[in-house]
LOGU-391249 format. One record per residue: residue number from 0; residue in three letters; x, y, z of N, C-alpha, C in turn. Coordinates in Angstrom, 1 decimal. Layout:
<atoms>
+-----+-----+--------+--------+--------+--------+--------+--------+--------+--------+--------+
|   k |   r |    n.u |    n.v |    n.w |   ca.u |   ca.v |   ca.w |    c.u |    c.v |    c.w |
+-----+-----+--------+--------+--------+--------+--------+--------+--------+--------+--------+
| NUM | ALA |      X |      Y |      Z |      X |      Y |      Z |      X |      Y |      Z |
...
+-----+-----+--------+--------+--------+--------+--------+--------+--------+--------+--------+
</atoms>
This chain:
<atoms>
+-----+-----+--------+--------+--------+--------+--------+--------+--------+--------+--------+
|   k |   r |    n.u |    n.v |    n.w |   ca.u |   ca.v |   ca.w |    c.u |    c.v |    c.w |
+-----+-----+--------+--------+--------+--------+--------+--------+--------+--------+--------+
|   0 | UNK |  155.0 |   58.2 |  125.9 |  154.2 |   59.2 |  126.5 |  154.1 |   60.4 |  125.5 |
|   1 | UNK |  152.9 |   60.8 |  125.5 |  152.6 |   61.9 |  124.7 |  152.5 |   63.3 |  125.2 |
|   2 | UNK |  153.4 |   64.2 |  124.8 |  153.4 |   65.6 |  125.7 |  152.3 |   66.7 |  124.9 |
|   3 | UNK |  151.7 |   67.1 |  125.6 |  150.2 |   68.0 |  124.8 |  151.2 |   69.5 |  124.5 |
|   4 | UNK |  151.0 |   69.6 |  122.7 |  151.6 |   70.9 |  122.8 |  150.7 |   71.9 |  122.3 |
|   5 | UNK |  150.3 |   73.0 |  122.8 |  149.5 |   74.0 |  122.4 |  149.4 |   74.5 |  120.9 |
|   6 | UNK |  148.7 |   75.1 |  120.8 |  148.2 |   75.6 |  119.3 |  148.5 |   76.8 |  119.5 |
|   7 | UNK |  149.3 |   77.9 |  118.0 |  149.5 |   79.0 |  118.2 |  148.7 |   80.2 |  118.7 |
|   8 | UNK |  147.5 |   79.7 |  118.5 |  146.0 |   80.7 |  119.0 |  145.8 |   80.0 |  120.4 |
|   9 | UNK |  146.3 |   79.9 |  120.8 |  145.5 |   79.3 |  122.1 |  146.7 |   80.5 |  123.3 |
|  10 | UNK |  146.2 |   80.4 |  124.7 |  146.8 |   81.7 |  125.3 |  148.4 |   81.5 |  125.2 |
|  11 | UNK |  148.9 |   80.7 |  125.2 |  150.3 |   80.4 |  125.5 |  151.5 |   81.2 |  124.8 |
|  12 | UNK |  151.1 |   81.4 |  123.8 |  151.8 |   82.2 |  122.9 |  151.7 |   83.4 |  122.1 |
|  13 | UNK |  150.5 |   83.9 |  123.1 |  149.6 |   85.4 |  122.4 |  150.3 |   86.2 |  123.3 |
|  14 | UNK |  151.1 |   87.2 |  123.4 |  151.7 |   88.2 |  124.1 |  150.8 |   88.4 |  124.7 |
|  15 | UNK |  151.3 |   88.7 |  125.9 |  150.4 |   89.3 |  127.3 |  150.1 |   90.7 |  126.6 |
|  16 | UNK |  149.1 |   91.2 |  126.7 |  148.5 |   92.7 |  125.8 |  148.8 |   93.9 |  126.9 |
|  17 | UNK |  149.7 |   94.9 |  126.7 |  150.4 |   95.8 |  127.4 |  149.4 |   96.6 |  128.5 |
|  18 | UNK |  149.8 |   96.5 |  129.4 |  148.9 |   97.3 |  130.4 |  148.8 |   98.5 |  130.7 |
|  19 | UNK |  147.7 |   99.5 |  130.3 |  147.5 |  101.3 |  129.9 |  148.4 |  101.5 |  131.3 |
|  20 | UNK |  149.4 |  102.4 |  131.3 |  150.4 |  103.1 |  132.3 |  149.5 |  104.2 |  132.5 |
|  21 | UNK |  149.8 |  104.6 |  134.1 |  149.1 |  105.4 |  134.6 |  149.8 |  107.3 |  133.6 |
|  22 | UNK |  148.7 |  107.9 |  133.4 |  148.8 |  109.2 |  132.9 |  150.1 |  109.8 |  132.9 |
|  23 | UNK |  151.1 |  110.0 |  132.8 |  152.0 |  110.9 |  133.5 |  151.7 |  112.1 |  133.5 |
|  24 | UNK |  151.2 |  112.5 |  131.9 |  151.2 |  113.7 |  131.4 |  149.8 |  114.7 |  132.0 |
|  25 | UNK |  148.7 |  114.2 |  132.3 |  147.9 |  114.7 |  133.3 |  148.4 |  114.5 |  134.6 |
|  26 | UNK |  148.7 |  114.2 |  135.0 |  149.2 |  114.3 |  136.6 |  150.8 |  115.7 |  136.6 |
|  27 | UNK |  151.6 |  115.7 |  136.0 |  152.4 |  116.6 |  135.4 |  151.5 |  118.0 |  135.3 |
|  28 | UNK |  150.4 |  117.9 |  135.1 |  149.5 |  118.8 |  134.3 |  148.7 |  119.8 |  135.8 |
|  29 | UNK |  148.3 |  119.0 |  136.2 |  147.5 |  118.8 |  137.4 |  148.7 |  119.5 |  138.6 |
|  30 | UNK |  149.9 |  119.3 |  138.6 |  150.0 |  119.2 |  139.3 |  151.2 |  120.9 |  139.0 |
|  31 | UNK |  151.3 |  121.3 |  137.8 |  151.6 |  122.6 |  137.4 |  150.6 |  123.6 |  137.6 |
|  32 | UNK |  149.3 |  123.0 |  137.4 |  148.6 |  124.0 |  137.9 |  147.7 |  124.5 |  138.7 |
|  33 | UNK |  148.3 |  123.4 |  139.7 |  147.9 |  123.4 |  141.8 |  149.0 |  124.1 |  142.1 |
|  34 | UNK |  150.3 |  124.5 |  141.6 |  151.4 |  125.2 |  142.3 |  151.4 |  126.4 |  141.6 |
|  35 | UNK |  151.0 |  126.9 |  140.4 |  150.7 |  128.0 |  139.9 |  149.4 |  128.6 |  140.6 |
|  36 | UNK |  148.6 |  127.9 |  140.6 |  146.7 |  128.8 |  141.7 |  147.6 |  128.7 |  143.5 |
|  37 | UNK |  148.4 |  128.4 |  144.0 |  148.8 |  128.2 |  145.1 |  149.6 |  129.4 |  145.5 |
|  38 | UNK |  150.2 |  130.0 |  143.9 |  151.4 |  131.0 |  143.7 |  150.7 |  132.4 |  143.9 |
|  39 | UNK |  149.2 |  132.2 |  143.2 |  149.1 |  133.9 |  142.6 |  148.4 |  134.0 |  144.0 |
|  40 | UNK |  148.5 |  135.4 |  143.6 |  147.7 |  135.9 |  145.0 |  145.7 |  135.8 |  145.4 |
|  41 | UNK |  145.0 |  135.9 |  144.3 |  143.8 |  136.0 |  144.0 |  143.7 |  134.4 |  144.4 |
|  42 | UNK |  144.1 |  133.2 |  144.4 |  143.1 |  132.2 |  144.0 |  144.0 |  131.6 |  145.4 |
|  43 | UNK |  145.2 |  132.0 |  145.9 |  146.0 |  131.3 |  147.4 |  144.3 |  131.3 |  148.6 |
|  44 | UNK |  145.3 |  130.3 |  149.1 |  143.7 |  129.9 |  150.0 |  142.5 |  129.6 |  149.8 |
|  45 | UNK |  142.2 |  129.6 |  148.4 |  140.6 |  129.0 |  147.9 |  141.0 |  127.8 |  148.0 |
|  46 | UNK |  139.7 |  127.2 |  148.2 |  139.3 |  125.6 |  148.2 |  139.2 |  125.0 |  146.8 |
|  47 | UNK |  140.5 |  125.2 |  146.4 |  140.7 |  124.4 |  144.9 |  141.3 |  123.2 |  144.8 |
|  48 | UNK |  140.1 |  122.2 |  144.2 |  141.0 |  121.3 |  144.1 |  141.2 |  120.5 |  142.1 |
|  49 | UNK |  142.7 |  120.0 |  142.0 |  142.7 |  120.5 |  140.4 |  143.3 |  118.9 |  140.3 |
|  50 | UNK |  142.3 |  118.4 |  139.3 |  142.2 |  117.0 |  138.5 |  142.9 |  116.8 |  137.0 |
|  51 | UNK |  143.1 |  116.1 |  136.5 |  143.3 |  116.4 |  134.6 |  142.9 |  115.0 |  134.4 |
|  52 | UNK |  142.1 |  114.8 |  133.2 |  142.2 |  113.5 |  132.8 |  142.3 |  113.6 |  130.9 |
|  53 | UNK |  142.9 |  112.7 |  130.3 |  143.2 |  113.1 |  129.1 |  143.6 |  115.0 |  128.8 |
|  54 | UNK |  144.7 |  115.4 |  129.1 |  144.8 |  117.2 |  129.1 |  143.9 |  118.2 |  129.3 |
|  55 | UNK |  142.9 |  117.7 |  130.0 |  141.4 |  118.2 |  130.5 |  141.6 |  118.6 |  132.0 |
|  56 | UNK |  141.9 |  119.7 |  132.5 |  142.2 |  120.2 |  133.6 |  140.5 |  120.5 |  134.3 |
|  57 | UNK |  140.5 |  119.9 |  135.2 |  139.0 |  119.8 |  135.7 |  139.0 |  120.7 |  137.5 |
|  58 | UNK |  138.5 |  122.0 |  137.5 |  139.0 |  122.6 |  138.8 |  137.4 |  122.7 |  139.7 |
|  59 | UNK |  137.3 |  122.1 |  140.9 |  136.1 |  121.8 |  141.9 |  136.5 |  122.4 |  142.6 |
|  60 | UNK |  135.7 |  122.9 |  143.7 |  136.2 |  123.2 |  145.3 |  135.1 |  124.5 |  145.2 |
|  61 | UNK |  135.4 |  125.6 |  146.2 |  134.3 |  126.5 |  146.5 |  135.9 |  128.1 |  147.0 |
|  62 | UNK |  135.3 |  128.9 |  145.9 |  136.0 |  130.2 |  145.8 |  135.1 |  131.2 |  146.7 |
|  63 | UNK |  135.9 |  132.2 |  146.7 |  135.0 |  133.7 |  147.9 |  134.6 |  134.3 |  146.3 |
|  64 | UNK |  134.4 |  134.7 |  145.3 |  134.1 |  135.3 |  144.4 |  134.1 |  134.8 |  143.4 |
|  65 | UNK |  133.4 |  135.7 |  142.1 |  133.5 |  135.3 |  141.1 |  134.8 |  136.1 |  140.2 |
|  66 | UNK |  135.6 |  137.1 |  140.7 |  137.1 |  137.0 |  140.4 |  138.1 |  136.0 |  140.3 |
|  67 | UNK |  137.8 |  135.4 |  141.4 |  139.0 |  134.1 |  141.5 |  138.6 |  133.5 |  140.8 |
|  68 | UNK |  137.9 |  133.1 |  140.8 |  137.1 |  131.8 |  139.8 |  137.5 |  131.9 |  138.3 |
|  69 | UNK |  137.3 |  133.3 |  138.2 |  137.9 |  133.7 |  136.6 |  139.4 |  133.7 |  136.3 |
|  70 | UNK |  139.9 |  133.8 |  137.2 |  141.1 |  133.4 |  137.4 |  142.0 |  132.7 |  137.6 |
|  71 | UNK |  141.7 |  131.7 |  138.1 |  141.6 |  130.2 |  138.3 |  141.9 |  129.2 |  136.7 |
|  72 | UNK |  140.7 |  129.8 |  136.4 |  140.1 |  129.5 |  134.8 |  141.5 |  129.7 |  133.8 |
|  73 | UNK |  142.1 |  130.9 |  133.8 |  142.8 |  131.7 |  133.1 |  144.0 |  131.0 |  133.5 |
|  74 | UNK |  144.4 |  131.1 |  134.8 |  145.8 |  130.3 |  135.3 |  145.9 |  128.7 |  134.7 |
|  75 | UNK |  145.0 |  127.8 |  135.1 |  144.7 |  127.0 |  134.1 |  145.2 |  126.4 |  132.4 |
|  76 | UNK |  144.5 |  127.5 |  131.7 |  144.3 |  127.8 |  130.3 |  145.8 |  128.2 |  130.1 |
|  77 | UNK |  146.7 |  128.5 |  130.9 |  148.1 |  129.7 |  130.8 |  149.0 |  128.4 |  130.6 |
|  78 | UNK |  148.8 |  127.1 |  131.6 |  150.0 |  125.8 |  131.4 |  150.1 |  125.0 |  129.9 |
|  79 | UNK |  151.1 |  125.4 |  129.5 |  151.3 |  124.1 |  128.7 |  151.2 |  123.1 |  128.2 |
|  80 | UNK |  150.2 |  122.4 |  127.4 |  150.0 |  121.4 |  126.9 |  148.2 |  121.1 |  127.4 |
|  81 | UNK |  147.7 |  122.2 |  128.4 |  146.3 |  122.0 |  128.9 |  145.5 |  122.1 |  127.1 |
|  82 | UNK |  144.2 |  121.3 |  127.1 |  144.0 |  121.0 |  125.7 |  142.3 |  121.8 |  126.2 |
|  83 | UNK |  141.6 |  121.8 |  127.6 |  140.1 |  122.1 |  127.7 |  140.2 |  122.3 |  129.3 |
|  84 | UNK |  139.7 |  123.1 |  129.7 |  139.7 |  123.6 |  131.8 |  138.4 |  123.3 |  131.7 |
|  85 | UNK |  137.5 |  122.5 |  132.6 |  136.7 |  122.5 |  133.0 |  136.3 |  123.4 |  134.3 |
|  86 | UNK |  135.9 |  124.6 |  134.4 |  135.9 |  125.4 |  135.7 |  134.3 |  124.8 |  136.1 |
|  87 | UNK |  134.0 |  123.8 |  137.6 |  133.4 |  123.7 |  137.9 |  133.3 |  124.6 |  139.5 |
|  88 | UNK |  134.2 |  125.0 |  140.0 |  134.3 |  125.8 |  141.1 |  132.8 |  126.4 |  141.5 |
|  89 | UNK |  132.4 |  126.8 |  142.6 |  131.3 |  127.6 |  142.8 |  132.1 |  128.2 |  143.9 |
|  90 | UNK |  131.0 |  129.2 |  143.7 |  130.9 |  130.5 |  144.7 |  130.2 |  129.9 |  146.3 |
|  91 | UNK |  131.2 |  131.0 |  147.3 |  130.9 |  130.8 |  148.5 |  129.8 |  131.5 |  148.8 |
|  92 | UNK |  129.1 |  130.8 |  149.0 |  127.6 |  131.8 |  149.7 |  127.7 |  132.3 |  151.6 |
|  93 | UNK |  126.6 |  133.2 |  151.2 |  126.8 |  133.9 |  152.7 |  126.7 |  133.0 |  154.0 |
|  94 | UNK |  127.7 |  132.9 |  154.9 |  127.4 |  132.1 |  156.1 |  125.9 |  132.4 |  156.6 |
|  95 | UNK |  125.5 |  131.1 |  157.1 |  124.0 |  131.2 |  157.9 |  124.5 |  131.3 |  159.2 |
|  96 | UNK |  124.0 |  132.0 |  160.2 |  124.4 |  132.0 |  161.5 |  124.3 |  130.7 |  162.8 |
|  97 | UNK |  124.8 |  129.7 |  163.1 |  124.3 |  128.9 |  164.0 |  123.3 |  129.1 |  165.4 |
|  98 | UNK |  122.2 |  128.3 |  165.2 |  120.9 |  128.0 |  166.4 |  121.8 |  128.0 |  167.0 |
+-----+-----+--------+--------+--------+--------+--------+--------+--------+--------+--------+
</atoms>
């Protein structure tokens, strides 16, 4: 009986190729500076919500002014290791009244 033995190129013996680990270092990032905008008093209670991908801190949601927003920005830019803030935030516009 002949036992079939694979060839070095063939899958059997190619290391399984390492699987990309989730971010730590954005999520770390993200998540220093959702508890710093949570801290200060200007940006507490805005509708911020704060992302990072590659050291790219990315802030959405909808602020009462364009103070917070700048500040937001700044709080951001202040953490450690942030490399670019993307401030997409927008301003709250005036309530329309309900029919």
């Amino acid at each position: 009986m002949l036992m079939p033995w694979p060839y070095p190129d063939e899958g059997a013996f190619r290391p399984e190729p390492p699987r990309p680990a989730p971010d730590d270092e954005d999520a770390r990032l993200a998540a220093l500076v959702a508890q710093r905008l949570s801290s200060d008093w200007s940006t507490r209670g805005q509708q911020i919500v704060v992302t990072a991908q590659n050291r790219v801190v990315i802030l959405t949601g909808v602020v009462a002014g364009p103070d917070a927003r700048q500040v937001a920005a700044e709080i951001a830019w202040d953490v450690r290791g942030v490399v670019d803030v993307c401030n997409a935030l927008r301003l709250a516009g005036p309530r329309r009244p309900r029919r």
